[in-house]
C-alpha positions as protocol buffer text, in pm:
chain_id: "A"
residue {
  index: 1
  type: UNK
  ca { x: -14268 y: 10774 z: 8590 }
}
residue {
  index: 2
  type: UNK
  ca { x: -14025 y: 10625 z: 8330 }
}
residue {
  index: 3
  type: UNK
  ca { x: -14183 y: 10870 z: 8025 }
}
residue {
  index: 4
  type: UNK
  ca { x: -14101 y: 11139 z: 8320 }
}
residue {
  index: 5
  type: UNK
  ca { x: -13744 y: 11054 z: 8377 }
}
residue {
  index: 6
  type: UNK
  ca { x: -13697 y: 10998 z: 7995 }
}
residue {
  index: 7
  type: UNK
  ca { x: -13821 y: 11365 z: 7919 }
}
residue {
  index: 8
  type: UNK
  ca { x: -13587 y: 11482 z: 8163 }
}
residue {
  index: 9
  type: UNK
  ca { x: -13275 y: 11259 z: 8033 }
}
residue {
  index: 10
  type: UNK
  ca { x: -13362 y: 11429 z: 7681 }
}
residue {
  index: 11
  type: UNK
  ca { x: -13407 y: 11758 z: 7812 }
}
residue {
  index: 12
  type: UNK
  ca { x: -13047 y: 11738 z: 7975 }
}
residue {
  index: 13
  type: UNK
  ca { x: -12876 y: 11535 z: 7637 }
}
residue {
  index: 14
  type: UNK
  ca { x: -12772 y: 11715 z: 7332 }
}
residue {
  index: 15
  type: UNK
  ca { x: -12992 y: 11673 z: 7041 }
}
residue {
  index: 16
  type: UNK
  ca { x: -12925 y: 11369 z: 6827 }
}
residue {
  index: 17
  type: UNK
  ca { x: -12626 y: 11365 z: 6577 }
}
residue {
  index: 18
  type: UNK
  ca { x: -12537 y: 11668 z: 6721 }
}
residue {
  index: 19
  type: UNK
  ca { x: -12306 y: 11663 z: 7076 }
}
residue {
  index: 20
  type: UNK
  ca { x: -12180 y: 11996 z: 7076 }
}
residue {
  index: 21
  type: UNK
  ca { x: -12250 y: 12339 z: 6821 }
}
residue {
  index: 22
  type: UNK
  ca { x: -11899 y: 12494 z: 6768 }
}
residue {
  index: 23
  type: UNK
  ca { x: -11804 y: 12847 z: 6649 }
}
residue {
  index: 24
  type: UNK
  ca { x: -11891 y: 12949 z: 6325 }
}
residue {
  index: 25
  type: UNK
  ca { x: -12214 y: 12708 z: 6310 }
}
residue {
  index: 26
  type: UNK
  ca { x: -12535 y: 12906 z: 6244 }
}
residue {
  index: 27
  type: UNK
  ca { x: -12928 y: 12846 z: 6374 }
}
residue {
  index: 28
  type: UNK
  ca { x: -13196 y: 12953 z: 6188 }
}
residue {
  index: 29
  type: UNK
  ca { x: -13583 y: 12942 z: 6270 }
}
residue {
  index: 30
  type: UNK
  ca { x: -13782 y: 12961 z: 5989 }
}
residue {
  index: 31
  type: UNK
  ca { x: -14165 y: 12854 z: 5837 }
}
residue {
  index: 32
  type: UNK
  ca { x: -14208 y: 12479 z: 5747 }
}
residue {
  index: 33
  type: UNK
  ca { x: -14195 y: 12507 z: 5361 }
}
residue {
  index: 34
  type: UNK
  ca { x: -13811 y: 12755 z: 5421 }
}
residue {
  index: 35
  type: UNK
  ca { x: -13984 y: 13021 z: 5240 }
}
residue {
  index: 36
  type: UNK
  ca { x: -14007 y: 13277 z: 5549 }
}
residue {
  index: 37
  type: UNK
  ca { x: -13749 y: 13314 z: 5803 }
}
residue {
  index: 38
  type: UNK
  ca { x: -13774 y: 13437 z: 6143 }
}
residue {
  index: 39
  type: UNK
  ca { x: -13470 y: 13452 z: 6306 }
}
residue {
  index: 40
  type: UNK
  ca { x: -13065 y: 13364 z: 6183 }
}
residue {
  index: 41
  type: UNK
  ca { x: -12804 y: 13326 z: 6508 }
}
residue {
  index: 42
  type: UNK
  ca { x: -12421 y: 13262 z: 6442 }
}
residue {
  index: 43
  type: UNK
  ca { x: -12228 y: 13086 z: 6690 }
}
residue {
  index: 44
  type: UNK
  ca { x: -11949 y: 13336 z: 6751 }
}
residue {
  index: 45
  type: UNK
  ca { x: -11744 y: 13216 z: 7094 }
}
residue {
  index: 46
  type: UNK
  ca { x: -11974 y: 13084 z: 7294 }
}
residue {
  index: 47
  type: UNK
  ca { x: -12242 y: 13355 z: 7183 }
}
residue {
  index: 48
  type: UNK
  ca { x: -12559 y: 13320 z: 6951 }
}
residue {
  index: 49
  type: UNK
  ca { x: -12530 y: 13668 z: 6732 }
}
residue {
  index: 50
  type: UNK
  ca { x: -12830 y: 13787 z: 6534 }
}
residue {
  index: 51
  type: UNK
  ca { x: -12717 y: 13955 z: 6218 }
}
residue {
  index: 52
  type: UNK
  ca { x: -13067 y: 14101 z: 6210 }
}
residue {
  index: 53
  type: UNK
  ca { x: -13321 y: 14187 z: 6444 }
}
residue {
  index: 54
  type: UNK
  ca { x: -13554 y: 13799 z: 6463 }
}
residue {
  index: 55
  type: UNK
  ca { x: -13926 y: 13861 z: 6329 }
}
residue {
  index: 56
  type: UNK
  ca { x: -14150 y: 13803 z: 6636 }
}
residue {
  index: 57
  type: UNK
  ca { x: -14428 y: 13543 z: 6570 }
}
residue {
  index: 58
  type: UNK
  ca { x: -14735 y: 13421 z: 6724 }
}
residue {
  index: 59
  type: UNK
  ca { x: -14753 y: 13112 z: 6969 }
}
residue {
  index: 60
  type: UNK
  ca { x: -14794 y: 12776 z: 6889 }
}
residue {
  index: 61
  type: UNK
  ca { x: -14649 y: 12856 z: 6553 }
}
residue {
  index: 62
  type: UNK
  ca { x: -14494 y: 12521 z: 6341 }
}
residue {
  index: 63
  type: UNK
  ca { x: -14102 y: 12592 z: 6285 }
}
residue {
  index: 64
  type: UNK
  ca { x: -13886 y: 12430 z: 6096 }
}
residue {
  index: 65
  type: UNK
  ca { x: -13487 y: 12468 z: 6369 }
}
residue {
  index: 66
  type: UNK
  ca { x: -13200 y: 12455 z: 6122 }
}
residue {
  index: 67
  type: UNK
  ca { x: -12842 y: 12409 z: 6248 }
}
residue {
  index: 68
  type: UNK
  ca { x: -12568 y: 12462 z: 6059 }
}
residue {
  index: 69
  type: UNK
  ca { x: -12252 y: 12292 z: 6156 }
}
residue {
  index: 70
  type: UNK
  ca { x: -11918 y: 12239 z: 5966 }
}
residue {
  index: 71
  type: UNK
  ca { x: -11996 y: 11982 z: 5759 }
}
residue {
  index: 72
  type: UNK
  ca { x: -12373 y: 11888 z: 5828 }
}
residue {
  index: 73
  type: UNK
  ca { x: -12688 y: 12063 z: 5828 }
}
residue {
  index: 74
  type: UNK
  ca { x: -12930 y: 11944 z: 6131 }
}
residue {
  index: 75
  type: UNK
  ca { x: -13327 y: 12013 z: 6058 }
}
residue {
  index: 76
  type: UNK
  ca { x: -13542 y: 12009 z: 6400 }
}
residue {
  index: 77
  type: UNK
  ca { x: -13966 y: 12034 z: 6391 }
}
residue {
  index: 78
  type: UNK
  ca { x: -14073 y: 12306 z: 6639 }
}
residue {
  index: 79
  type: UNK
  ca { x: -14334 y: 12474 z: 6749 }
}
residue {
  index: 80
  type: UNK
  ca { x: -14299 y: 12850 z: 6869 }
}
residue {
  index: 81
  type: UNK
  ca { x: -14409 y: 12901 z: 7216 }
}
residue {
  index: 82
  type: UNK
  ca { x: -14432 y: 13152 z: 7468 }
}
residue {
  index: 83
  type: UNK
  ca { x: -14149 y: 13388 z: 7647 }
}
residue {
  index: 84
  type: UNK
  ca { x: -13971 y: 13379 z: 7320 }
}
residue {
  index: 85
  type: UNK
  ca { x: -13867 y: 13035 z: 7278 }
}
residue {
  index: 86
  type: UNK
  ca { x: -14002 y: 12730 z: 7086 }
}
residue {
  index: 87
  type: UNK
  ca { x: -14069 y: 12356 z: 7147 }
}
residue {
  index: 88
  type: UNK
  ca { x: -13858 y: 12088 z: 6979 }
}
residue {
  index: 89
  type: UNK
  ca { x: -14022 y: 11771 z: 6911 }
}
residue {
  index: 90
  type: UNK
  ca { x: -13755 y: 11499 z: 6962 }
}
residue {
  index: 91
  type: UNK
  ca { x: -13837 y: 11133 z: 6997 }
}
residue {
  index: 92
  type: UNK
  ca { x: -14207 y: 11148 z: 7098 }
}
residue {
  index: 93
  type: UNK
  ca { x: -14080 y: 11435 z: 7361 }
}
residue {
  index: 94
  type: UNK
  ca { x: -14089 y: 11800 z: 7348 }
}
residue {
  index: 95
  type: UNK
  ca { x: -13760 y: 12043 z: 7395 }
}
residue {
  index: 96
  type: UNK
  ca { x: -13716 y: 12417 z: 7488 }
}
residue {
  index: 97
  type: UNK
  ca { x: -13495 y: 12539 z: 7268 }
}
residue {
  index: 98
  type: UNK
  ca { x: -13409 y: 12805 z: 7504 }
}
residue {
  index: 99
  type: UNK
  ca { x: -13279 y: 12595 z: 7805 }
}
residue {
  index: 100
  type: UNK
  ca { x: -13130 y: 12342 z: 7497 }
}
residue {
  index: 101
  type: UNK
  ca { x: -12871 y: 12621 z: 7360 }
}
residue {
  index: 102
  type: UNK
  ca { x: -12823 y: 12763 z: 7734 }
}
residue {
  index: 103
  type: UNK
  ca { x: -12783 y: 12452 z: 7915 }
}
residue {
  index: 104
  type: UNK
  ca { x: -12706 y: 12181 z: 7754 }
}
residue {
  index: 105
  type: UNK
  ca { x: -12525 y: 12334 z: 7486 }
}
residue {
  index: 106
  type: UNK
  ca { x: -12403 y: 12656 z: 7705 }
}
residue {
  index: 107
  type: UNK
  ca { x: -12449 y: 12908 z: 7475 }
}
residue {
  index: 108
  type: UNK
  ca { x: -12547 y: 13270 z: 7590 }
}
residue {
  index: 109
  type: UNK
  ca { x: -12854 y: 13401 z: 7415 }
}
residue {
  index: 110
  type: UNK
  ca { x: -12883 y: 13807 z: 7353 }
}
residue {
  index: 111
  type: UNK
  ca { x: -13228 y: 13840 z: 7592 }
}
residue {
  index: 112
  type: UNK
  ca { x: -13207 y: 13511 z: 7716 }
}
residue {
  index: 113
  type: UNK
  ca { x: -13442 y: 13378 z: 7436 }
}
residue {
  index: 114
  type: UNK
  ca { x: -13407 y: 13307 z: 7092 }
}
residue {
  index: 115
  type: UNK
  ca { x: -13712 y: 13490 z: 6955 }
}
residue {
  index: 116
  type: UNK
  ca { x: -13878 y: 13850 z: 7057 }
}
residue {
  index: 117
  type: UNK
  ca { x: -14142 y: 13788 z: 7270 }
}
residue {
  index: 118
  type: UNK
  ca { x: -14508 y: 13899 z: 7130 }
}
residue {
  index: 119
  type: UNK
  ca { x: -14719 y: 14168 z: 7278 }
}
């Protein structure tokens, strides 16, 4: 019951280091060794932009979630999962991105997910 309410507490806190994403920060999803990347967002507003249409990939997929704010660069393990989003493994727990930026964050997502979803 306590792992339970803990997963919840983290699913409703901002990431660590990181309380709020301002305008003019930038996410990127990309493969674990940065070679290949999937998707780049800029915080514009309160909206994540795409420059470029995001690559759709495969589930269960390791990530590497990069967030760029003024000052500090934020590096996130993930794991790309179904619907378009992808899991964030934070303190022994895992994260949807998606409800991360749109709740907790409150940040409207173009499709309501941060990558395409695959056919």
């Amino acid at each position: 019951m306590l792992g339970w309410i803990l997963g919840l507490t983290l699913a409703l806190a901002p990431l660590p280091q990181l309380p709020w994403i301002p305008h003019g920060s930038e996410l990127r999803l990309t493969s674990p060794d940065y070679r290949r990347v999937y998707a780049v967002y800029q915080v514009r507003q309160r909206r994540l932009v795409a420059p470029s249409k995001p690559t759709p990939i495969t589930v269960s997929k390791e990530l590497r979630v990069i967030i760029r704010t003024p000052g500090r660069i934020h590096v996130y393990n993930g794991l790309s999962a179904s619907r378009g989003d992808v899991w964030l493994q934070v303190r022994e727990n895992k994260l949807s991105l998606n409800e991360l930026l749109t709740r907790t964050y409150r940040l409207e997502l173009s499709g309501g997910r941060v990558l395409p979803e695959v056919r």
